[in-house]
C-alpha positions in Angstrom: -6.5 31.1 -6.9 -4.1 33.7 -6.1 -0.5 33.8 -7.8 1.1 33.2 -4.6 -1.3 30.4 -3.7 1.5 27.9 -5.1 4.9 29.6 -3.5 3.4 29.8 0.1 1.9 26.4 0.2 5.5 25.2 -0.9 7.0 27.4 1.6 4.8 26.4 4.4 5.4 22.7 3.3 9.5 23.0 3.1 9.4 25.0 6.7 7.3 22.1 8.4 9.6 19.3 6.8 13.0 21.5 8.1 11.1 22.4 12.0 9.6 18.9 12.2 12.2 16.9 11.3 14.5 18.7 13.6 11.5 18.7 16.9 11.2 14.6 15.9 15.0 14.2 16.2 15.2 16.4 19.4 11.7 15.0 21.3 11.2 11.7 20.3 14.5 10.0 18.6 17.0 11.6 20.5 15.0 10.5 23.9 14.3 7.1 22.7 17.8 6.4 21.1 19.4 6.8 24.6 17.2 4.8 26.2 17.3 1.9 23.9 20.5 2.0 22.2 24.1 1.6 23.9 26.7 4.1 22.2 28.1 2.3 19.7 24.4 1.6 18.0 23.4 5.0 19.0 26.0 7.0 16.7 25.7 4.3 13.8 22.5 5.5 14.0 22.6 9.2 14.4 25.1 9.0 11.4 22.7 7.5 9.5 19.5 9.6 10.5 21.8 12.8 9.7 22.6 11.1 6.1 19.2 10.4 5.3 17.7 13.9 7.0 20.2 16.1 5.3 18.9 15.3 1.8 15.7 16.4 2.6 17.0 19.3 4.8 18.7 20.2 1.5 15.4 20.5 -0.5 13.6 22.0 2.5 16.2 25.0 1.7 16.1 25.4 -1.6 12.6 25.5 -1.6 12.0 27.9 1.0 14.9 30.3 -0.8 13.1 29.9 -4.0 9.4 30.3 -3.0 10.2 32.9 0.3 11.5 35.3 -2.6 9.1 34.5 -5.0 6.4 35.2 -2.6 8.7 38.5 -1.0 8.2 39.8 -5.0 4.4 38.5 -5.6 3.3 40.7 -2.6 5.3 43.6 -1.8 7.5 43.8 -5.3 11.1 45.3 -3.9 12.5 44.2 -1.2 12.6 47.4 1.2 9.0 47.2 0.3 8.0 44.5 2.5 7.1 44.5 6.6 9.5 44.1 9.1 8.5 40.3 9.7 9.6 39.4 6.6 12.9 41.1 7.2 13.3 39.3 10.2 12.0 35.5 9.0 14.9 36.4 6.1 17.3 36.6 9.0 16.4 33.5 10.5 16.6 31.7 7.3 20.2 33.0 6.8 21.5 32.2 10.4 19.4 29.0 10.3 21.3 27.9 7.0 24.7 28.6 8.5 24.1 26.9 11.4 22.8 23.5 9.1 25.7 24.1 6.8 28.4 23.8 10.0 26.6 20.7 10.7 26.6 19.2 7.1 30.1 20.2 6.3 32.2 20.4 10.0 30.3 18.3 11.7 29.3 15.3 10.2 31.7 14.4 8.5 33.9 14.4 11.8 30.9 11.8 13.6 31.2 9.9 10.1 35.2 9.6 10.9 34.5 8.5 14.4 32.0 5.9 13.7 33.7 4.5 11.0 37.5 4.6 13.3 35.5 3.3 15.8 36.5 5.9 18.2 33.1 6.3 20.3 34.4 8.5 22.7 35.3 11.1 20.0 31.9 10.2 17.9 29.7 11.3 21.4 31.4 14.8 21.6 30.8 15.2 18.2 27.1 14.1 18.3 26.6 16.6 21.3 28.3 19.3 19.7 25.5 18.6 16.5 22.7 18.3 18.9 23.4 21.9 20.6 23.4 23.5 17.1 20.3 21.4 15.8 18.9 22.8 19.6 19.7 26.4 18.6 18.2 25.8 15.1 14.9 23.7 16.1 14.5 27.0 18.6 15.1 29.7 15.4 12.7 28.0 13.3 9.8 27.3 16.1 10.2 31.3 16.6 10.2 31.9 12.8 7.2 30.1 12.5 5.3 31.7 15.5 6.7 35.4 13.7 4.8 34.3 10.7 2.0 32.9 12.5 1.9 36.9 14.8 2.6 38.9 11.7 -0.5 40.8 11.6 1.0 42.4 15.0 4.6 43.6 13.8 
């Protein structure tokens, strides 16, 4: 078994919990929530879901950090060394991070306040304003995986 064998399954496996999570919130929860829940319920819930999400969010990133540059070394040894797709699914990480960090640390704490104040109005512009950026970010890392998927062509 190749050296890299362990980094890119852990890689694959971090980037599938991350994408998934976030296509599962957007296409099935999200969907169902509003149909089932009234608001009140719905943000309790979100709150929640984000709580519990988050943590394995958090691993999801350290793991891809950890095994994307261990495999960036294993295989091409310096950076400026490596193709162009690599490059770019770095970039996605990085702007992908920012946007989950803005979440974790602007926004959810602010639906937290509103759930817990009771202030439903202010909870659903803060849950809309998270679902745009998880949006944006479940779109950067379905393209990052179909760049890794097309890298034989860049």
């Amino acid at each position: 078994m190749p050296l890299v064998a362990l980094p890119y399954t852990l890689h694959v496996l971090a980037a599938v919990l991350w994408v998934g999570g976030m296509f599962f919130a957007w296409m099935v929860l999200r969907p169902a929530a509003v149909a089932v829940l009234q608001p009140a319920e719905r943000l309790r819930l979100w709150a929640d879901v984000f709580r519990r999400f988050f943590r394995w969010v958090w691993l999801a990133v350290v793991v891809l950090a950890i095994s994307g540059i261990g495999i960036w070394h294993l295989r091409f040894g310096a950076l400026e060394a490596a193709p162009r797709y690599v490059h770019m699914m770095a970039g996605a990480y990085l702007a992908m991070l920012a946007i989950f960090l803005r979440i974790q640390l602007l926004q959810l704490p602010a639906l937290v306040r509103a759930v817990e104040a009771q202030d439903w109005p202010a909870g659903g512009q803060v849950l809309g304003r998270i679902r745009r950026l998880v949006g944006i970010n479940l779109l950067l890392g379905l393209a990052t995986i179909a760049l890794a998927s097309l890298r034989p062509i860049f």
